[in-house]
N, CA, C, O and CB atoms as a CASP TS submission, in Angstrom:
PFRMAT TS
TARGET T0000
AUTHOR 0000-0000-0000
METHOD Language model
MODEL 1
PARENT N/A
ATOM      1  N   UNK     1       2.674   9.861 -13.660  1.00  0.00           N
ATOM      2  CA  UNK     1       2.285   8.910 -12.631  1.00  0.00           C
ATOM      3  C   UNK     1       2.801   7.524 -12.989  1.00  0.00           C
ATOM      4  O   UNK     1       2.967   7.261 -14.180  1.00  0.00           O
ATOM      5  CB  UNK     1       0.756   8.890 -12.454  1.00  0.00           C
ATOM      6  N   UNK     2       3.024   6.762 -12.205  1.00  0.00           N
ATOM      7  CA  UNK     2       3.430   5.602 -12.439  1.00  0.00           C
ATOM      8  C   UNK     2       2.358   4.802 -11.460  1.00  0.00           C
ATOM      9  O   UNK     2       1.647   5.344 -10.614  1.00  0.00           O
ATOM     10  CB  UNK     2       5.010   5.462 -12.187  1.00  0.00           C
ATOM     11  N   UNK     3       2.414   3.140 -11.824  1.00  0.00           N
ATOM     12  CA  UNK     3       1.722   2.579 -11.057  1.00  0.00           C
ATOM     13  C   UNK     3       2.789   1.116 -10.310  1.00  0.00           C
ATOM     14  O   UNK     3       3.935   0.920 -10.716  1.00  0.00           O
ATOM     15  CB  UNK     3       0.342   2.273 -11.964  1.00  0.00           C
ATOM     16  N   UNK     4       2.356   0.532  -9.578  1.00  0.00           N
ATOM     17  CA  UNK     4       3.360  -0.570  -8.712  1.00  0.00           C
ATOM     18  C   UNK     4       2.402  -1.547  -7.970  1.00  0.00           C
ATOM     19  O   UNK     4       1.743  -1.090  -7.036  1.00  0.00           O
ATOM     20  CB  UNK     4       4.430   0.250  -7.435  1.00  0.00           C
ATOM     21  N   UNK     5       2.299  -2.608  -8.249  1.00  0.00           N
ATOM     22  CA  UNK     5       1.823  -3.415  -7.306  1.00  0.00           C
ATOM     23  C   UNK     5       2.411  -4.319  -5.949  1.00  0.00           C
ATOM     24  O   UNK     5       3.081  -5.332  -6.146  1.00  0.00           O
ATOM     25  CB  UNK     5       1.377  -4.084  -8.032  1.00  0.00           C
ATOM     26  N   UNK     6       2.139  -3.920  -4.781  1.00  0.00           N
ATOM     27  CA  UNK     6       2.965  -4.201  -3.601  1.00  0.00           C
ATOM     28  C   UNK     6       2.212  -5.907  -3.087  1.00  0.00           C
ATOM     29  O   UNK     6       1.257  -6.190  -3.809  1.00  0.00           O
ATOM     30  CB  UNK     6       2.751  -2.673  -2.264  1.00  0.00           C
ATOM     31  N   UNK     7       2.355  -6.400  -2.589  1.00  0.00           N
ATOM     32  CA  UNK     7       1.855  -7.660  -1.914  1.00  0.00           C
ATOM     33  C   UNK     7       1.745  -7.379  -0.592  1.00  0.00           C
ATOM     34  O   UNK     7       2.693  -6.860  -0.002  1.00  0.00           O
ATOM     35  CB  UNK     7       2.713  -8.870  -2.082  1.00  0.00           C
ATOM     36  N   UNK     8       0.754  -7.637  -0.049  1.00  0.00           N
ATOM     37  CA  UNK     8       0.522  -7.180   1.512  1.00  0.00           C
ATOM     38  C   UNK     8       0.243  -8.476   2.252  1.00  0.00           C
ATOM     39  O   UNK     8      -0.497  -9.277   1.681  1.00  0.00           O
ATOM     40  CB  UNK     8      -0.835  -6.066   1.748  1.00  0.00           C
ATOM     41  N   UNK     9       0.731  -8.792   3.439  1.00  0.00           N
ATOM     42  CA  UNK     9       0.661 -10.090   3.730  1.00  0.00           C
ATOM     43  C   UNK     9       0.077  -9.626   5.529  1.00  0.00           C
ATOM     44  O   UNK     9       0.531  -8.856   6.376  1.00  0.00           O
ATOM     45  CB  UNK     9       2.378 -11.053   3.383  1.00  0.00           C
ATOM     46  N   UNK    10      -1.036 -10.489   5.489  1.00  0.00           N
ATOM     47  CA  UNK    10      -1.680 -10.637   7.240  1.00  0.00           C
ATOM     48  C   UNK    10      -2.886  -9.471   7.500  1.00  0.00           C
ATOM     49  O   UNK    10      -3.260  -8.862   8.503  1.00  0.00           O
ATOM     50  CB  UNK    10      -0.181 -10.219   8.637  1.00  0.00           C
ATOM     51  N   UNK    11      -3.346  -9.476   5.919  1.00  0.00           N
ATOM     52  CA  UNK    11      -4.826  -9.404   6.393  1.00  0.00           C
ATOM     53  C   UNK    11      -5.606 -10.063   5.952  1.00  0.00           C
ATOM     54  O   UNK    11      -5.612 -10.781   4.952  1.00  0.00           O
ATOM     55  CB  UNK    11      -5.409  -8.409   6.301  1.00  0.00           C
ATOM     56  N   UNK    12      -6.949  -9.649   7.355  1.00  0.00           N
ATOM     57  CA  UNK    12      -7.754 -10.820   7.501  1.00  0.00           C
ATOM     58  C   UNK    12      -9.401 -10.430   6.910  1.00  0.00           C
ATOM     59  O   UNK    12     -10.139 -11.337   6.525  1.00  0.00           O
ATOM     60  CB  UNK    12      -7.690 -11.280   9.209  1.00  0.00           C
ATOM     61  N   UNK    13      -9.817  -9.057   6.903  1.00  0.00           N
ATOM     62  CA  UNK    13     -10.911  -8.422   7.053  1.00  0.00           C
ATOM     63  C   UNK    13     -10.868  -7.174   6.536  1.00  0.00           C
ATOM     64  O   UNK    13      -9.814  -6.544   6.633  1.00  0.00           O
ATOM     65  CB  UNK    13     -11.256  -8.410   8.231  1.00  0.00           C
ATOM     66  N   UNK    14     -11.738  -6.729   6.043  1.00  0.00           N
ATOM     67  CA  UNK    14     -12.127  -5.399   5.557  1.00  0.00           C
ATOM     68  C   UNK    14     -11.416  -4.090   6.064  1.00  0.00           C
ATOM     69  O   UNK    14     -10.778  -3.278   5.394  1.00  0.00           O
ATOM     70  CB  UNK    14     -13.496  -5.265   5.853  1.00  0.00           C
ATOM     71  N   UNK    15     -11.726  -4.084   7.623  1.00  0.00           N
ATOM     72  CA  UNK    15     -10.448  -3.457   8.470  1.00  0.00           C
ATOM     73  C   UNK    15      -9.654  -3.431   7.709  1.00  0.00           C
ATOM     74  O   UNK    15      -9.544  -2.799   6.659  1.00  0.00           O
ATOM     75  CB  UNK    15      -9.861  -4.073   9.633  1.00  0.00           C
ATOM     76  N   UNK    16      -8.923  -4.263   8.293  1.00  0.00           N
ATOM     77  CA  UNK    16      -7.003  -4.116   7.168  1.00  0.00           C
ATOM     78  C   UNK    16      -7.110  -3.653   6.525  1.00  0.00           C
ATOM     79  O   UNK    16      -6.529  -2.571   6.605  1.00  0.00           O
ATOM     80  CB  UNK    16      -6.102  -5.073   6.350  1.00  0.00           C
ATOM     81  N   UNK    17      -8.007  -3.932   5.080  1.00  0.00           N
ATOM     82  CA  UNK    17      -7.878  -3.550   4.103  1.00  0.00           C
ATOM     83  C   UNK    17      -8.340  -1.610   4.180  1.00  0.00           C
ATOM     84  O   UNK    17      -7.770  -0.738   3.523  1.00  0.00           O
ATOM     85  CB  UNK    17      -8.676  -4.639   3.258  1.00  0.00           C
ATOM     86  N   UNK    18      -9.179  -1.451   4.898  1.00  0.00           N
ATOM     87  CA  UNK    18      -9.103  -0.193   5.173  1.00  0.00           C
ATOM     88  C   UNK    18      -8.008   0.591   5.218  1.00  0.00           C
ATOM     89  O   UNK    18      -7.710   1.479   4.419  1.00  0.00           O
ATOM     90  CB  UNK    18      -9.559  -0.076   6.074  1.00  0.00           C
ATOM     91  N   UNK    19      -7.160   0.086   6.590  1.00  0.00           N
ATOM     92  CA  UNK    19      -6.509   0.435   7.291  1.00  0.00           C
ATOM     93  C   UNK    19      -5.006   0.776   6.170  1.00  0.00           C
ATOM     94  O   UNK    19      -4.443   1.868   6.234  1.00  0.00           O
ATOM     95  CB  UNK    19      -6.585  -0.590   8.471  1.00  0.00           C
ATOM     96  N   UNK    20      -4.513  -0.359   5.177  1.00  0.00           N
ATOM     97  CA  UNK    20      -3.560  -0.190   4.199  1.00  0.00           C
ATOM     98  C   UNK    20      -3.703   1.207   3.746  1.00  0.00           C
ATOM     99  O   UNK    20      -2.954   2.179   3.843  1.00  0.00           O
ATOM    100  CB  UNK    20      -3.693  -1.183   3.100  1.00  0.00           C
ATOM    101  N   UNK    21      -5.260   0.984   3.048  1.00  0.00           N
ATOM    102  CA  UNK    21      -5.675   1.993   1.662  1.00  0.00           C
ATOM    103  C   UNK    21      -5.145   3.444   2.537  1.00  0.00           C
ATOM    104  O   UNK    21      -4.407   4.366   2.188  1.00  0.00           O
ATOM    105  CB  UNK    21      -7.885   1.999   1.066  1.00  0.00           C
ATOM    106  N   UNK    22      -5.741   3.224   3.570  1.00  0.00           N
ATOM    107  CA  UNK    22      -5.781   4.594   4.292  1.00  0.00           C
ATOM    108  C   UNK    22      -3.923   5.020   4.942  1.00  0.00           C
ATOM    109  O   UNK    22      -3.516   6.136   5.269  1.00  0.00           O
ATOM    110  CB  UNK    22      -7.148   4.345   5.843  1.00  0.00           C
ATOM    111  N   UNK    23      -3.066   3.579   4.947  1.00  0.00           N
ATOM    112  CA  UNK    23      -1.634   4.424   5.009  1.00  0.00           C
ATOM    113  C   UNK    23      -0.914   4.952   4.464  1.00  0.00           C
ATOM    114  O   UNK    23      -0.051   5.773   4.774  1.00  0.00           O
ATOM    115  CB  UNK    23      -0.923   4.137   5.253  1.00  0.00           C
ATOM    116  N   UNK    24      -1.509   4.092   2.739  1.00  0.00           N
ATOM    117  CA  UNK    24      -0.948   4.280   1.250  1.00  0.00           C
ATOM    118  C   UNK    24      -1.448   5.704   0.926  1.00  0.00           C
ATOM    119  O   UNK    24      -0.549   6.439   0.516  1.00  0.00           O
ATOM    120  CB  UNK    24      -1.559   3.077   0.059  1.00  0.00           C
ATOM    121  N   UNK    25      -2.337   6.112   0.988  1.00  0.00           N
ATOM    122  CA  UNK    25      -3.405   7.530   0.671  1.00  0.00           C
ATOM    123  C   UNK    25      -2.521   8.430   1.281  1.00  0.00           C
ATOM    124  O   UNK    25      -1.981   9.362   0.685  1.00  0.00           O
ATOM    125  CB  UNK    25      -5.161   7.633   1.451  1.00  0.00           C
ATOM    126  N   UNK    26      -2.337   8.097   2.728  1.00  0.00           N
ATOM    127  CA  UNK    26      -1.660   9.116   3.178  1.00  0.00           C
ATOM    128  C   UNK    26       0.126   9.698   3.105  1.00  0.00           C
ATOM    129  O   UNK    26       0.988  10.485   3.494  1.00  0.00           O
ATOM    130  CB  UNK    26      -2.045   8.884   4.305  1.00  0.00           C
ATOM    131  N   UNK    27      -0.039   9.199   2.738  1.00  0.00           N
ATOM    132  CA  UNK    27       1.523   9.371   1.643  1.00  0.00           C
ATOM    133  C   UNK    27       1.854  10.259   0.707  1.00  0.00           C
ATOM    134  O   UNK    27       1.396  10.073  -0.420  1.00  0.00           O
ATOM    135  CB  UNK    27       1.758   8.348   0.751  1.00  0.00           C
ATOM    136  N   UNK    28       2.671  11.356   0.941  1.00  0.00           N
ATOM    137  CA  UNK    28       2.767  12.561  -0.437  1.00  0.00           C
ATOM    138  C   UNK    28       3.274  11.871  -1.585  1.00  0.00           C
ATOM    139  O   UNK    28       4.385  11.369  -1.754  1.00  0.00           O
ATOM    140  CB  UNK    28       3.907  13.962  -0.204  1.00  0.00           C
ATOM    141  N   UNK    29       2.238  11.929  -2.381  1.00  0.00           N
ATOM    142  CA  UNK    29       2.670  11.434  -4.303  1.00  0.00           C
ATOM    143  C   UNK    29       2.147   9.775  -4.209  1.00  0.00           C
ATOM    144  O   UNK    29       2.739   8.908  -4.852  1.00  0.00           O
ATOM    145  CB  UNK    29       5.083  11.488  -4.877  1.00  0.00           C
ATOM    146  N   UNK    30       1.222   9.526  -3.516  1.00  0.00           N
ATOM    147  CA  UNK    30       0.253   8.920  -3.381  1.00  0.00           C
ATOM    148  C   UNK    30      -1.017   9.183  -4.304  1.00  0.00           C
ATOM    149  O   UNK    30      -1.639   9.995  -3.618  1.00  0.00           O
ATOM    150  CB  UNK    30       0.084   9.054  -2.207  1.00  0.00           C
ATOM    151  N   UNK    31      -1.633   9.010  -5.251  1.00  0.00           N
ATOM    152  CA  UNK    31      -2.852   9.300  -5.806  1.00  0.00           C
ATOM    153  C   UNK    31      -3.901   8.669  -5.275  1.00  0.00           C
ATOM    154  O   UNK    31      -4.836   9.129  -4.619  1.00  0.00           O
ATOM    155  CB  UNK    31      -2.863   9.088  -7.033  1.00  0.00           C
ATOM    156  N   UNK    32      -3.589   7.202  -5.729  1.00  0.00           N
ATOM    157  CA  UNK    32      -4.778   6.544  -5.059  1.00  0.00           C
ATOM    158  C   UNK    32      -4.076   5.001  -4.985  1.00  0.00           C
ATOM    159  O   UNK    32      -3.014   4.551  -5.413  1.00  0.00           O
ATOM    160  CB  UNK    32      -6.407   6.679  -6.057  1.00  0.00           C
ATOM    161  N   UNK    33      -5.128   4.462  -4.279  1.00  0.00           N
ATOM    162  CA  UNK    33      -4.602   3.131  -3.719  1.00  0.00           C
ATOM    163  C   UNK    33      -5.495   2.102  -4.033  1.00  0.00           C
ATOM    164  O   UNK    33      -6.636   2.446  -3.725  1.00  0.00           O
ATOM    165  CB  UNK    33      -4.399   3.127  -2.223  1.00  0.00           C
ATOM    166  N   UNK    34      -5.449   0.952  -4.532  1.00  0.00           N
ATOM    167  CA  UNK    34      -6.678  -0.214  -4.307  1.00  0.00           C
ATOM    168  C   UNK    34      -6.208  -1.591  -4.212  1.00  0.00           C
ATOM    169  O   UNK    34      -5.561  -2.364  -4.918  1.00  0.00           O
ATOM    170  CB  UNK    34      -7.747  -0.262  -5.535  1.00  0.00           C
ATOM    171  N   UNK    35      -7.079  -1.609  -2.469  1.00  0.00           N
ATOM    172  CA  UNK    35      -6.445  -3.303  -1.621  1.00  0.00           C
ATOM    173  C   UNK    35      -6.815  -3.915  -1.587  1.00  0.00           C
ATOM    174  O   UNK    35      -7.925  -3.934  -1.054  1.00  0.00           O
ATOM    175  CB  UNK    35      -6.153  -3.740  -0.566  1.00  0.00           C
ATOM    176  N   UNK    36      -6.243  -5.031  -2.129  1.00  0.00           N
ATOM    177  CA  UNK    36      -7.389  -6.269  -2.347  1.00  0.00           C
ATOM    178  C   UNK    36      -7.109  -7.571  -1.016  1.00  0.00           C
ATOM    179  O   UNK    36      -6.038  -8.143  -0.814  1.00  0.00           O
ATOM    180  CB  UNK    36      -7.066  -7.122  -4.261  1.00  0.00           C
ATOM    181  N   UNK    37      -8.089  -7.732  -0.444  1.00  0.00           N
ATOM    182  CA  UNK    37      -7.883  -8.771   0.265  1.00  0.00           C
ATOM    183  C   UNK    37      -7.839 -10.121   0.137  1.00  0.00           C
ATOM    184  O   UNK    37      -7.307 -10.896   0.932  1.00  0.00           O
ATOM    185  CB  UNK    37      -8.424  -8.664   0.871  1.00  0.00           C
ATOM    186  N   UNK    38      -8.657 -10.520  -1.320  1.00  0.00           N
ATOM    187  CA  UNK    38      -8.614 -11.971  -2.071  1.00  0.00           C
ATOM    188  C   UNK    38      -7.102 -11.965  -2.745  1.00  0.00           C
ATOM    189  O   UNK    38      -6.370 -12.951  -2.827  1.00  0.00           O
ATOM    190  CB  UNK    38      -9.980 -12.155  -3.413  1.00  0.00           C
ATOM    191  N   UNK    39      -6.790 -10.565  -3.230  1.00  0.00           N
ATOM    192  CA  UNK    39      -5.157 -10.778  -4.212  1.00  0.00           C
ATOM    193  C   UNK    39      -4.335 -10.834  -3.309  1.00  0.00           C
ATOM    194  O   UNK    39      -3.252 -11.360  -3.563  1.00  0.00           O
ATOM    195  CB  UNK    39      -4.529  -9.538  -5.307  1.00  0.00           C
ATOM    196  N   UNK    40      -4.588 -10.322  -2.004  1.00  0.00           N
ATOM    197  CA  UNK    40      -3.368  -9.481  -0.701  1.00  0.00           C
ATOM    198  C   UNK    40      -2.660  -8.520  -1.749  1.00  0.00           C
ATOM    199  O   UNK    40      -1.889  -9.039  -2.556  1.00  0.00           O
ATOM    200  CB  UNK    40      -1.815 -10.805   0.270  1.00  0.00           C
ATOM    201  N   UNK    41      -2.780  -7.758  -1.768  1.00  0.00           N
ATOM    202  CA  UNK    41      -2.070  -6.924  -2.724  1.00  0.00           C
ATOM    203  C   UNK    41      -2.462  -5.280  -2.793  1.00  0.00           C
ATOM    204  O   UNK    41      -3.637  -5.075  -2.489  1.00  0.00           O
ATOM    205  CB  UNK    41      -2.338  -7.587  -4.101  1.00  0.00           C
ATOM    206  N   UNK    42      -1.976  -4.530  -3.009  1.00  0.00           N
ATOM    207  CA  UNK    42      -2.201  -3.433  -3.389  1.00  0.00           C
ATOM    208  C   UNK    42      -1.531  -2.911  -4.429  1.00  0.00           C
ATOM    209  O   UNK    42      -0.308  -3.042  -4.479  1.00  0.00           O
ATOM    210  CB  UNK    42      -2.144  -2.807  -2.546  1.00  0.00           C
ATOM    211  N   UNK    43      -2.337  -2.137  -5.569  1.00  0.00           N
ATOM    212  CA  UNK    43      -2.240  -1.547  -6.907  1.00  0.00           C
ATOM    213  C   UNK    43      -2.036   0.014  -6.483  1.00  0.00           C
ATOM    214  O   UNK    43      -3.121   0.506  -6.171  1.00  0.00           O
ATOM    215  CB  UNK    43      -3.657  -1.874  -7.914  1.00  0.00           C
ATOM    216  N   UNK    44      -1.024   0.868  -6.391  1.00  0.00           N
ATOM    217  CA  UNK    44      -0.593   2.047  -6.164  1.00  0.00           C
ATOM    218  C   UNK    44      -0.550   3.075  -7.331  1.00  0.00           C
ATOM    219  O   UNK    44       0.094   2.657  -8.294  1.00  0.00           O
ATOM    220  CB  UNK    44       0.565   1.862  -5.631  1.00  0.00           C
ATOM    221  N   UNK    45      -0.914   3.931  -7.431  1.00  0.00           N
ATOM    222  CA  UNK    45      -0.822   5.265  -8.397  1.00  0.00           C
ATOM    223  C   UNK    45      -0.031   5.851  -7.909  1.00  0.00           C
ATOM    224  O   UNK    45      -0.258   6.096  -6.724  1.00  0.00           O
ATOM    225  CB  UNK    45      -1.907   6.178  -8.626  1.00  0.00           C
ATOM    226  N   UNK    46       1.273   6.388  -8.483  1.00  0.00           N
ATOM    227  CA  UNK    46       2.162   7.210  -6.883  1.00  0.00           C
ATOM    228  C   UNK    46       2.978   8.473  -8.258  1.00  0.00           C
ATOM    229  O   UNK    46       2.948   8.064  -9.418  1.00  0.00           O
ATOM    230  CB  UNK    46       4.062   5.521  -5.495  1.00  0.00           C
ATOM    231  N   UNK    47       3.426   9.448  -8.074  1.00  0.00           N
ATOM    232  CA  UNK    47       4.674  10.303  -8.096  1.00  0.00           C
ATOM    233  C   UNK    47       6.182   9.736  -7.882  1.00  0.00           C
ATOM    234  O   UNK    47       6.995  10.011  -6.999  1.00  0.00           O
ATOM    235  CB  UNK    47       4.468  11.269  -7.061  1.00  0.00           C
ATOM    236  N   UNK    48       6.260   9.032  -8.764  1.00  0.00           N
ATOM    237  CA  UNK    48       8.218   8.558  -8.129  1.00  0.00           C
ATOM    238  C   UNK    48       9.106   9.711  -7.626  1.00  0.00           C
ATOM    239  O   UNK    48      10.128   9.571  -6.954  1.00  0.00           O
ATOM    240  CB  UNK    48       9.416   7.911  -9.602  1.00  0.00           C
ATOM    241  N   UNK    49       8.549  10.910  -8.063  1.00  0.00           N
ATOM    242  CA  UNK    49       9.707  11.853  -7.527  1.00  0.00           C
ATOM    243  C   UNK    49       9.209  12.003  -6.215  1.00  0.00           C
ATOM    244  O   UNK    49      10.176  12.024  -5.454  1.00  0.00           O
ATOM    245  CB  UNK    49       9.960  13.348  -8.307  1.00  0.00           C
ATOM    246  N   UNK    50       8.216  12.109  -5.642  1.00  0.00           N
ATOM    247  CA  UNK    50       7.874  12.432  -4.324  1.00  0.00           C
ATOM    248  C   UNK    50       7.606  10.915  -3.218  1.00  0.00           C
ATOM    249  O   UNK    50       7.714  10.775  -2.000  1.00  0.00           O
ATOM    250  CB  UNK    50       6.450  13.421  -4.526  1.00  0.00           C
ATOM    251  N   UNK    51       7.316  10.190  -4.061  1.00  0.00           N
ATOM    252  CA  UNK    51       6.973   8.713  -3.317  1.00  0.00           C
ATOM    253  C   UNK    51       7.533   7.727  -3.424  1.00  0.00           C
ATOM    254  O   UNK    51       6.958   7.110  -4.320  1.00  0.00           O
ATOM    255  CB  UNK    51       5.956   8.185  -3.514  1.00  0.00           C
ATOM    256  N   UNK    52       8.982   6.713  -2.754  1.00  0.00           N
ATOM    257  CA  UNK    52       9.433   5.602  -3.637  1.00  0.00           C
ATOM    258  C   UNK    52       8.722   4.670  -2.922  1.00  0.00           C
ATOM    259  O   UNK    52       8.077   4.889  -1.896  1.00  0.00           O
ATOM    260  CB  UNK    52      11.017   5.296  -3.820  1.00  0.00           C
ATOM    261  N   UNK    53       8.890   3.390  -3.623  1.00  0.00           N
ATOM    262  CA  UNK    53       8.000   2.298  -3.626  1.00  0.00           C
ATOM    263  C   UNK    53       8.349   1.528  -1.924  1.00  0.00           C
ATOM    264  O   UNK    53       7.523   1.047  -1.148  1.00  0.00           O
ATOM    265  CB  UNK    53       8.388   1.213  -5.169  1.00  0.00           C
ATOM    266  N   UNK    54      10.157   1.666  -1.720  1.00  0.00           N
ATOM    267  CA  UNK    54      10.464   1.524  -0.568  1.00  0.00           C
ATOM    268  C   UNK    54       9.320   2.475   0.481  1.00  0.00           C
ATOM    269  O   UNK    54       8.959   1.692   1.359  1.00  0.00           O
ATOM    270  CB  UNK    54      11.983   1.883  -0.557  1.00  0.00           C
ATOM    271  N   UNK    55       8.971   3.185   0.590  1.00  0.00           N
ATOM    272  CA  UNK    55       8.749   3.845   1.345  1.00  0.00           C
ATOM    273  C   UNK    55       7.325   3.886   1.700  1.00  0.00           C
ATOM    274  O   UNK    55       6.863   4.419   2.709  1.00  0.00           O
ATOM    275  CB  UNK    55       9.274   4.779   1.039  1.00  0.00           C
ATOM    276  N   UNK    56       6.664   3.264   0.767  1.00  0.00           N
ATOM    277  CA  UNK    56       5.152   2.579   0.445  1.00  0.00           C
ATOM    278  C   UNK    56       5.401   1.204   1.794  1.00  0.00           C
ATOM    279  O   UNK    56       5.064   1.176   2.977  1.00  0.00           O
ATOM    280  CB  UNK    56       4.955   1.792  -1.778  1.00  0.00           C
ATOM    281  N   UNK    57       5.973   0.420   1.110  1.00  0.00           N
ATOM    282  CA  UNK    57       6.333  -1.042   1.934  1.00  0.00           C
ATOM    283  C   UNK    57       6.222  -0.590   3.529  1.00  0.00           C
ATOM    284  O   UNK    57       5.306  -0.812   4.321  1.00  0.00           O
ATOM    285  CB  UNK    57       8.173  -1.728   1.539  1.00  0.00           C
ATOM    286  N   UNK    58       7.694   0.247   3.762  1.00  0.00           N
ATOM    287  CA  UNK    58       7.920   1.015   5.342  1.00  0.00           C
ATOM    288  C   UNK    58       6.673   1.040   5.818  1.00  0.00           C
ATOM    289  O   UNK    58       6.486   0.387   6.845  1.00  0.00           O
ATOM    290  CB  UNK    58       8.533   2.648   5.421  1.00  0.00           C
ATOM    291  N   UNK    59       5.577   1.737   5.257  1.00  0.00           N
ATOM    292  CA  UNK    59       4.160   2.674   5.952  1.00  0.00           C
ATOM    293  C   UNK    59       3.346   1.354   5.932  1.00  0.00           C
ATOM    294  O   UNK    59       2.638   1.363   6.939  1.00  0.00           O
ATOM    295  CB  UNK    59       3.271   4.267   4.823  1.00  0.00           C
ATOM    296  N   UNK    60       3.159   0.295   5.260  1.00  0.00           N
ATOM    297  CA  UNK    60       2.328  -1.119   5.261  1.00  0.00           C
ATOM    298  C   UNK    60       2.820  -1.642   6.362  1.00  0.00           C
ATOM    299  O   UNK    60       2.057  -1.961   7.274  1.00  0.00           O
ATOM    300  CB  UNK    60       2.496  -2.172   4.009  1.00  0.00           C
ATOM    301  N   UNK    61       4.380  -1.843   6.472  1.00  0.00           N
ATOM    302  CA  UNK    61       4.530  -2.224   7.326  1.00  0.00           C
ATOM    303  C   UNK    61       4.545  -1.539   9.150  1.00  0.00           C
ATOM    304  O   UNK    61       4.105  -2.095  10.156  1.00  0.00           O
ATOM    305  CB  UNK    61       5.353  -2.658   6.762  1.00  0.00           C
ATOM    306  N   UNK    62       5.087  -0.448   9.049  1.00  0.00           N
ATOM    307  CA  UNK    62       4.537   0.208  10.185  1.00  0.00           C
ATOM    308  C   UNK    62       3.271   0.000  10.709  1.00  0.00           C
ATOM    309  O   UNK    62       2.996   0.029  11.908  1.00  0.00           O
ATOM    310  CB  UNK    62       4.573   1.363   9.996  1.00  0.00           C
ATOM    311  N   UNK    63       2.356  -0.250   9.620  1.00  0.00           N
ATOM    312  CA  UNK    63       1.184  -0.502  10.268  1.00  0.00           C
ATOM    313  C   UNK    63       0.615  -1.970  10.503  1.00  0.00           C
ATOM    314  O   UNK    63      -0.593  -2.156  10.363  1.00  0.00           O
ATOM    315  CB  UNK    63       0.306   0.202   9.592  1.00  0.00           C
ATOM    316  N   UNK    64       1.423  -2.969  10.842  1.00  0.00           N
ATOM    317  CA  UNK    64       1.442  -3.774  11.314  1.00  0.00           C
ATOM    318  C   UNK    64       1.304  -5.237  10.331  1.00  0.00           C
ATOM    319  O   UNK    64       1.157  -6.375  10.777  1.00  0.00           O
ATOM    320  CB  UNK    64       0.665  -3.413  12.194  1.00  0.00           C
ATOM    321  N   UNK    65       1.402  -4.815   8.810  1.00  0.00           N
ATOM    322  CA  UNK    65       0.719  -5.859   8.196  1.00  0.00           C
ATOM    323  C   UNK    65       2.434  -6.173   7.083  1.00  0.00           C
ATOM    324  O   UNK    65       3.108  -5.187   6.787  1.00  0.00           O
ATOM    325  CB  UNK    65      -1.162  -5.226   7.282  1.00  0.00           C
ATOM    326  N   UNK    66       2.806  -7.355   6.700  1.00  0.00           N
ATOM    327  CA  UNK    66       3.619  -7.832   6.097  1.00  0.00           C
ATOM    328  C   UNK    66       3.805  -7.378   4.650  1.00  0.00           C
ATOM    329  O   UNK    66       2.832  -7.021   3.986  1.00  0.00           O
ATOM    330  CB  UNK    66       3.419  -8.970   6.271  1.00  0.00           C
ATOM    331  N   UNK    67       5.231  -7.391   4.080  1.00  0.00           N
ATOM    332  CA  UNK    67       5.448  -6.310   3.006  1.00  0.00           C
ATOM    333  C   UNK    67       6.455  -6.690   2.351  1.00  0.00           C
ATOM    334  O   UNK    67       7.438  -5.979   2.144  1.00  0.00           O
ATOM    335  CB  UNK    67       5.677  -4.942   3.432  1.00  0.00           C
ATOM    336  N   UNK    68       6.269  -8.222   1.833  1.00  0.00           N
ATOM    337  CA  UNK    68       7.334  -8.887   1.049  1.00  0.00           C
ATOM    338  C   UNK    68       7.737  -7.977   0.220  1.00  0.00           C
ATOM    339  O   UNK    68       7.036  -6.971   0.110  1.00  0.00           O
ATOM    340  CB  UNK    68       6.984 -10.086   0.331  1.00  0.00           C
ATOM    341  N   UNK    69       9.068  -8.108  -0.641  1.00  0.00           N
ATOM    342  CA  UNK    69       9.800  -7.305  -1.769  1.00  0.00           C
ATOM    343  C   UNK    69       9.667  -8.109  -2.622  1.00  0.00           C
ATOM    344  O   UNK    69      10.113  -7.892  -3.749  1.00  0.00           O
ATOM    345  CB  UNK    69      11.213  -6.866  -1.668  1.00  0.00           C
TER
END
């Protein structure tokens, strides 16, 4: 397992922060996820062979919230 911390930008509320944990989770080679709304950030547990970090960002951002590199 490896771990990665992403920066999530344009949330406001608990929501969001839901809403991340729950796009990151759903991701194959995803373990677990934890979003912080004071850091904006999310701390990822992932599978590099099954999950790249690009592809983490894509799904944050698909879901409407900002996903600096």
């Amino acid at each position: 397992m490896a771990e990665v911390t992403i920066k999530v930008e344009d949330m406001s509320c608990g929501g969001c922060v839901r809403n991340v944990t729950t796009v990151l989770k759903a991701l194959p080679g995803v373990s677990d996820a934890q979003v912080s709304l004071e850091a904006a950030q999310a701390v990822v547990q992932y599978d590099p062979v099954k999950v790249s970090v690009e592809a983490m960002r894509a799904a944050v951002e698909d879901a409407g919230f900002g996903c600096p590199a």
